[in-house]
C-alpha positions in Angstrom: 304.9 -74.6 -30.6 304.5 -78.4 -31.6 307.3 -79.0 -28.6 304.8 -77.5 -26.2 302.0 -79.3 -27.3 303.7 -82.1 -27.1 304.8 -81.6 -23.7 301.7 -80.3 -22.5 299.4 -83.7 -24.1 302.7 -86.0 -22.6 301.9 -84.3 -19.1 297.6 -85.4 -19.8 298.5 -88.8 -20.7 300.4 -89.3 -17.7 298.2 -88.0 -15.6 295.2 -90.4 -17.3 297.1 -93.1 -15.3 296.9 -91.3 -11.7 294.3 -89.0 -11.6 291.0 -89.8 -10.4 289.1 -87.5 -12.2 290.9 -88.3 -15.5 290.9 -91.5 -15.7 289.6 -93.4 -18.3 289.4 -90.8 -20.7 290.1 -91.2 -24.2 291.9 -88.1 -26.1 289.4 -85.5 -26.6 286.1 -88.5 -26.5 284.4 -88.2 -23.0 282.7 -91.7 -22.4 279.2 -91.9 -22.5 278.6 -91.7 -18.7 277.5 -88.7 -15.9 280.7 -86.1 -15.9 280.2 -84.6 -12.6 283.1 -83.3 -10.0 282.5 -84.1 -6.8 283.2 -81.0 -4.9 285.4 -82.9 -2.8 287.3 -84.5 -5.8 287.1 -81.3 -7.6 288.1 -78.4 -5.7 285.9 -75.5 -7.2 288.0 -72.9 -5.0 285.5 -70.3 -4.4 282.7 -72.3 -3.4 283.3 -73.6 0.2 282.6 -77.1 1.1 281.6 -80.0 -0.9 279.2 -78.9 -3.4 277.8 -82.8 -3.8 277.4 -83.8 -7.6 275.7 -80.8 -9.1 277.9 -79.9 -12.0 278.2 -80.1 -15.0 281.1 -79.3 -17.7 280.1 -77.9 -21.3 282.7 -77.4 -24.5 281.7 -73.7 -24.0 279.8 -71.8 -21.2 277.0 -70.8 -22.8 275.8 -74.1 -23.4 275.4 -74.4 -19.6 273.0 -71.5 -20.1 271.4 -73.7 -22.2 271.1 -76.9 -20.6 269.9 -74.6 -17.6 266.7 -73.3 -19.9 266.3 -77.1 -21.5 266.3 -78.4 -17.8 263.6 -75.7 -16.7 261.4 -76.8 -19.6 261.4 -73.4 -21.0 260.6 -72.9 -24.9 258.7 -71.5 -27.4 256.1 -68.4 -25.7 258.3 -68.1 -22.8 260.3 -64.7 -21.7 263.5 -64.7 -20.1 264.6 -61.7 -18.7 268.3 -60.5 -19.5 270.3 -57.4 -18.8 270.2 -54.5 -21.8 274.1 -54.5 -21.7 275.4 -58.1 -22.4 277.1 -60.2 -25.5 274.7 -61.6 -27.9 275.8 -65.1 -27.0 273.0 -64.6 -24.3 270.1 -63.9 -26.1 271.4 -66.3 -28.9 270.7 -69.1 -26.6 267.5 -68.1 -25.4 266.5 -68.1 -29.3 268.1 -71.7 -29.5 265.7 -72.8 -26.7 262.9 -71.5 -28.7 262.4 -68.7 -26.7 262.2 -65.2 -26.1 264.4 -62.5 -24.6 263.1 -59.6 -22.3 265.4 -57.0 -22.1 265.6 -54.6 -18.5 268.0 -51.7 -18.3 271.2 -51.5 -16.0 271.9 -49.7 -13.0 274.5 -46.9 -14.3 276.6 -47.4 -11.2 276.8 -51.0 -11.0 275.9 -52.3 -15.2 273.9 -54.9 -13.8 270.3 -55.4 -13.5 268.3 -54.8 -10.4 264.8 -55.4 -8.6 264.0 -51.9 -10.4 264.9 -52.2 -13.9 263.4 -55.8 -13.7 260.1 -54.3 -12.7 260.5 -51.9 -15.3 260.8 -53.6 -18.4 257.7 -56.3 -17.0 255.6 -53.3 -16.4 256.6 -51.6 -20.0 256.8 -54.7 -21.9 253.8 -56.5 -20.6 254.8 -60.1 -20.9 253.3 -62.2 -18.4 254.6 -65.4 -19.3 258.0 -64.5 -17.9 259.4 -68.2 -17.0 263.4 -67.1 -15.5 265.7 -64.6 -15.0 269.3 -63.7 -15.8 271.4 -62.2 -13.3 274.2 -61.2 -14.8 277.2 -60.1 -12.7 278.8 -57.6 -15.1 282.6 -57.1 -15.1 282.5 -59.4 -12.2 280.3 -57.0 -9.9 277.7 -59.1 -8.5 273.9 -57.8 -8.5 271.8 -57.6 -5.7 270.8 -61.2 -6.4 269.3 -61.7 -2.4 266.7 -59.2 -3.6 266.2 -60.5 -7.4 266.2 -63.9 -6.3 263.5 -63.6 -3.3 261.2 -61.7 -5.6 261.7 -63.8 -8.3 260.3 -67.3 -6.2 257.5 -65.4 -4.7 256.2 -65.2 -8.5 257.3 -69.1 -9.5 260.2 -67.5 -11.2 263.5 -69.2 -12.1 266.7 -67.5 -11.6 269.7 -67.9 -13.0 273.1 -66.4 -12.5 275.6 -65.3 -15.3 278.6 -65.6 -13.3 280.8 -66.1 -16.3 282.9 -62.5 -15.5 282.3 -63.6 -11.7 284.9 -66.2 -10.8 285.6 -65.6 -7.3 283.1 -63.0 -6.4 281.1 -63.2 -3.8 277.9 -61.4 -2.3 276.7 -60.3 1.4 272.9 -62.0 2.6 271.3 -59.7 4.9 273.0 -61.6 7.9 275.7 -60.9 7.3 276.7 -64.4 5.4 279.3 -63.9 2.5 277.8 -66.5 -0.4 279.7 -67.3 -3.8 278.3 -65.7 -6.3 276.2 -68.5 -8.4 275.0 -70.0 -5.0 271.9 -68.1 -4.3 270.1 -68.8 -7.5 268.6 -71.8 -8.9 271.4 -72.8 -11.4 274.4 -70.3 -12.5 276.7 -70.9 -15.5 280.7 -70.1 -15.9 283.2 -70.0 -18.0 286.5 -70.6 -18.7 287.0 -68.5 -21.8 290.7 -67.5 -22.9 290.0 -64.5 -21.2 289.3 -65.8 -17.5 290.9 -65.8 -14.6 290.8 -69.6 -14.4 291.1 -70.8 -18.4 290.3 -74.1 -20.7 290.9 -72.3 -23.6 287.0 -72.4 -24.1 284.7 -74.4 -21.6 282.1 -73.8 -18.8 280.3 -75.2 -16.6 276.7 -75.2 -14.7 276.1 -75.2 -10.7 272.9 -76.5 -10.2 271.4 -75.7 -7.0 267.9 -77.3 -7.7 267.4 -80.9 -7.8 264.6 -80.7 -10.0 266.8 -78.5 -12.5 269.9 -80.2 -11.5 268.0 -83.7 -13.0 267.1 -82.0 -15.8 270.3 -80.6 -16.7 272.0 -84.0 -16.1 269.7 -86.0 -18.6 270.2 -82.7 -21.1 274.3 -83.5 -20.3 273.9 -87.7 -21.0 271.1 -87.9 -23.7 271.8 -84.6 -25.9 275.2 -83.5 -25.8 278.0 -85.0 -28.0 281.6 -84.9 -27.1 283.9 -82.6 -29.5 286.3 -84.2 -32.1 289.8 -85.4 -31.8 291.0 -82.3 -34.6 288.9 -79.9 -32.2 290.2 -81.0 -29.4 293.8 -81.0 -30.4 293.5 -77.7 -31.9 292.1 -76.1 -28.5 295.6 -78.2 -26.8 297.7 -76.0 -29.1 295.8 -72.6 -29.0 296.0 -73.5 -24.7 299.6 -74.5 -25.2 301.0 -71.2 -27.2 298.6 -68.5 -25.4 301.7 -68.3 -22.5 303.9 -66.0 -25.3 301.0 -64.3 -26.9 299.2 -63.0 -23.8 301.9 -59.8 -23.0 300.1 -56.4 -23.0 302.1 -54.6 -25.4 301.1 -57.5 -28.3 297.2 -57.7 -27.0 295.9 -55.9 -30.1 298.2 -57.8 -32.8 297.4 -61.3 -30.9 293.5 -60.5 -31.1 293.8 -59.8 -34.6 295.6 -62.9 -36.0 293.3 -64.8 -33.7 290.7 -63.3 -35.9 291.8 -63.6 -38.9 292.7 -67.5 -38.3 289.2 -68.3 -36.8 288.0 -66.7 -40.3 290.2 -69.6 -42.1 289.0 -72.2 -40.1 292.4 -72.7 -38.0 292.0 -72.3 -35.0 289.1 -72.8 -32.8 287.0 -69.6 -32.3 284.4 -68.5 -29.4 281.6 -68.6 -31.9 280.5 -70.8 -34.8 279.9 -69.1 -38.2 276.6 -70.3 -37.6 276.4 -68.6 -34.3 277.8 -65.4 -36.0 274.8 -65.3 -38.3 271.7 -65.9 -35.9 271.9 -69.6 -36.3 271.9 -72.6 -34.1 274.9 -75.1 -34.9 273.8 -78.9 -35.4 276.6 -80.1 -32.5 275.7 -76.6 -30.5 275.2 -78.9 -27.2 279.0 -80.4 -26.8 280.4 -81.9 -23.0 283.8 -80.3 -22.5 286.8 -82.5 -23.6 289.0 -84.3 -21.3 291.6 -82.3 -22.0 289.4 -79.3 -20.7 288.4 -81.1 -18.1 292.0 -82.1 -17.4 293.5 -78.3 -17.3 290.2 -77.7 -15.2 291.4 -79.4 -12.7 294.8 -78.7 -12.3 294.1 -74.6 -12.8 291.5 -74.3 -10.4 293.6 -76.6 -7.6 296.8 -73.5 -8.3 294.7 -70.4 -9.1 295.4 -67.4 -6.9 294.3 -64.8 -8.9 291.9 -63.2 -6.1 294.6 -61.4 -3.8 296.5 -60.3 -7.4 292.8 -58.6 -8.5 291.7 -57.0 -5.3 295.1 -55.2 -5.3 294.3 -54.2 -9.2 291.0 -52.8 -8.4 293.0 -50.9 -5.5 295.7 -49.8 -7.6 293.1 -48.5 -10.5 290.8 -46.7 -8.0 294.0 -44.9 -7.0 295.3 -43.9 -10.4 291.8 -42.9 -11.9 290.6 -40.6 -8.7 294.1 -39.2 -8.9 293.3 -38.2 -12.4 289.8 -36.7 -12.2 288.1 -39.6 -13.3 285.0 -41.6 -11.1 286.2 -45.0 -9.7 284.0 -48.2 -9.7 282.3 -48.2 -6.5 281.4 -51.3 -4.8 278.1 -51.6 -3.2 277.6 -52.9 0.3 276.3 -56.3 -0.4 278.8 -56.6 -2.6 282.4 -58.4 -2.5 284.0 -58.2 -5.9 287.1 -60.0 -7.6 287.1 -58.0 -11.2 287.6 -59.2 -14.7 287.8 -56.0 -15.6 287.6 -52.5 -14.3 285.1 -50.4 -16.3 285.4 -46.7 -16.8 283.1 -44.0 -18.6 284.9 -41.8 -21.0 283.3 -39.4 -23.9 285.4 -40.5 -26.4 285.8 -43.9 -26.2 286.0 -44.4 -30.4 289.2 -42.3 -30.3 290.5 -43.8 -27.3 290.0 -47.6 -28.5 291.8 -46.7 -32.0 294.6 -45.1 -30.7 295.0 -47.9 -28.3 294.7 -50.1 -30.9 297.6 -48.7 -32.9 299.9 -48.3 -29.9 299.0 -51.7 -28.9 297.7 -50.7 -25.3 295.3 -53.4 -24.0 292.1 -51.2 -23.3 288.9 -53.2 -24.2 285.7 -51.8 -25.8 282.9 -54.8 -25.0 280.0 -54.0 -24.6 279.6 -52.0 -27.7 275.9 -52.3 -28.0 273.5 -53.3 -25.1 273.8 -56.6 -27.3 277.5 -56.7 -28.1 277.1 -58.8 -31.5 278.9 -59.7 -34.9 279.3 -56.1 -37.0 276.4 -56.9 -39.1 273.7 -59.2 -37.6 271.0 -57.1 -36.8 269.8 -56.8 -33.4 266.4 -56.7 -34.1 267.1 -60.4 -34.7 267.4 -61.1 -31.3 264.7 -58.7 -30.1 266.3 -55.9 -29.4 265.3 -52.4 -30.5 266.7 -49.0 -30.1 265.4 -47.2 -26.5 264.4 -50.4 -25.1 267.5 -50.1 -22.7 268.7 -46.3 -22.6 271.3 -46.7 -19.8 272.6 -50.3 -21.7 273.0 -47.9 -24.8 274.7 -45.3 -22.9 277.3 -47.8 -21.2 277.5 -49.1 -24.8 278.8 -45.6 -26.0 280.7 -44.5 -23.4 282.2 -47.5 -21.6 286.2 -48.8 -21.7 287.8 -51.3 -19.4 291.1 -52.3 -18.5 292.4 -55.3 -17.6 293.2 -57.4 -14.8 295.4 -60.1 -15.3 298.8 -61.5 -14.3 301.2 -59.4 -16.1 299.7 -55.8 -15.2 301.7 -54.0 -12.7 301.2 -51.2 -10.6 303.4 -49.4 -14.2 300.9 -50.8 -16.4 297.9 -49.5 -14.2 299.5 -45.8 -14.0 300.6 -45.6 -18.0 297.0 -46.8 -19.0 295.5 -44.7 -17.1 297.8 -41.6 -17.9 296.8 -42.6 -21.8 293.7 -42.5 -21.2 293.9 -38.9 -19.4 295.8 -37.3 -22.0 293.2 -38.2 -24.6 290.5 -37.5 -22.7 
């Protein structure tokens, strides 16, 4: 492992020398200056064209969420709206920002939020003081943002799109025009978790397509954020630099759990803080992403060609499961998907996730809770209550989804599929 790492922070150095949008970058210490890609210099490969410099890279993705709400002045007595079927990283930040959450039901077909659910929960809650929305394009199924979107400005509104499972995908306008997802709203977020198609270990970052916003967010990025420590940002190097041998499908479960149980030890570097685990705000929550990050950023997005691999996968899936008597994710017409993952309903999705577990079949379980959250921190923390969100807590119960990446095969597809038939 230490060869790697070594190999992999010798490849960075040299590359501080050459590249333009390295250069001048101290190990893991961003200077104290505007980090935005040009989207000439950077090429952020689903967005076409130069995006001009609006944005902005974050240690983790969910800070862009918040230097989004920060930048839209939103704070204590305000709403946001958010889908009832989401992690509680969402919310979380909300909370941070002094905030409120509003919580709408899903669409059962889709698991995202829509025009009608958004309506819903306004009329049923009452809140008037609703200052933005988040569209959240679950699994990597965009929502009918057009729709949300134009709704939302009639009413002074913000939107904001939760393209962190959405890499890739892309939506239809009513002419016809295929758009990126994260290009119709005012401001989206990504991320570039371990688990995405396009990784930094952790990381994100914020498309801004307001200028107003996009000023905000860029005096959030210069004046509040602080750039993560040498020791974090070496650790992330060797997490990045050994996930190549630990990312096989028959080891998934044993990887997830070590990862675990290290995080717990304070090893490695985790997704979420302690803090964060128990309802609280870190003190260096708002963090820029690391040169290093910033470094793989680059050089992942200018290879990645995970789209064609993904559209085969959702293919290949929708093939096995209608084969087997089982309902396959259907794709609305506005819609032009690249998965993360491919959802399916099941009725015993506790038995199915432990035996998966101990056969070490790669079957995920999130969300399992319309706010997917730490075993014991109470929901009611972050506003949540039971019934608020009956389809959220049905997708919650019933819900399994495999996974997309580079390693699963039209085999892997057909024997997770037959697993989950024979149990079933």
């Amino acid at each position: 492992m230490i060869v790697e790492v070594s190999k992999g922070l010798a490849s960075w150095n040299a590359a501080l020398a050459t590249d333009s949008a390295a250069r001048n970058l101290s190990f893991g210490v961003s200077p104290a200056r505007q980090r935005i890609f040009d989207g000439q210099e950077m090429n952020f490969g689903p967005f076409e064209g130069s995006l001009g410099k609006n944005i902005f890279t974050f240690w983790k993705g969910r800070i862009a969420l918040f230097a989004i709400l920060k930048a839209l002045g939103i704070g204590p007595g305000d709403h946001v709206v958010i889908p009832g079927f989401t992690c509680f990283i969402l919310p979380s930040a909300i909370s941070f920002a002094g905030a409120e959450p509003l919580y709408a039901d899903i669409e059962p077909s889709t698991f995202n939020l829509s025009l009608e659910t958004i309506e819903s929960a306004l009329y049923s809650q009452g809140h008037s003081n609703v200052k933005a929305i988040v569209i959240q394009h679950t699994f990597g199924m965009p929502a009918d943002t057009e729709r949300i979107v134009s709704w939302a400005r009639r009413r002074g509104i913000a939107t904001i799109e939760d393209c962190a499972h959405a890499l890739g995908s892309g939506y239809y306008e009513r002419s016809g025009v295929r758009r990126a997802t994260g290009t119709l709203s005012d401001a989206a977020f990504f991320s570039s978790h371990w688990n995405k198609p396009v990784s930094t270990g952790i990381g994100g970052w914020a498309l801004v397509n307001d200028p107003k916003i996009c000023e905000g967010v860029r005096n959030f990025w210069e004046e509040q954020c602080v750039s993560p420590t040498k020791t974090e940002t070496f650790m992330l190097a060797a997490q990045v630099a050994t996930r190549k041998i630990l990312t096989l499908p028959r080891i998934y479960w044993l990887v997830r759990n070590t990862y675990y149980a290290l995080y717990r030890r304070g090893l490695v570097v985790g997704s979420s803080s302690r803090e964060e685990l128990r309802g609280e705000m870190p003190s260096t929550y708002a963090k820029r992403m690391s040169s290093f990050q910033e470094w793989l950023l680059k050089r992942r997005l200018a290879k990645c060609s995970f789209e064609e691999h993904r559209r085969w996968l959702k293919h290949a899936y929708d093939t096995a499961l209608e084969s087997s008597g089982f309902p396959v994710f259907n794709v609305p017409s506005y819609a032009d998907p690249v998965l993360l993952r491919y959802p399916v309903r099941i009725k015993n999705k506790g038995n199915v996730v432990s035996e998966a577990k101990r056969r070490g079949i790669e079957i995920g379980e999130w969300y399992t809770h319309p706010v997917d959250k730490p075993g014991d921190m109470d929901p009611g923390t972050l506003g949540y209550n039971e019934g608020m969100c009956p389809e959220g807590e049905r997708a919650s119960r019933e819900v399994i989804h495999f996974p997309m990446g580079p390693n699963i095969t039209e085999e892997s597809v057909l024997r997770m599929v037959r697993f989950v038939k024979d149990l079933s």
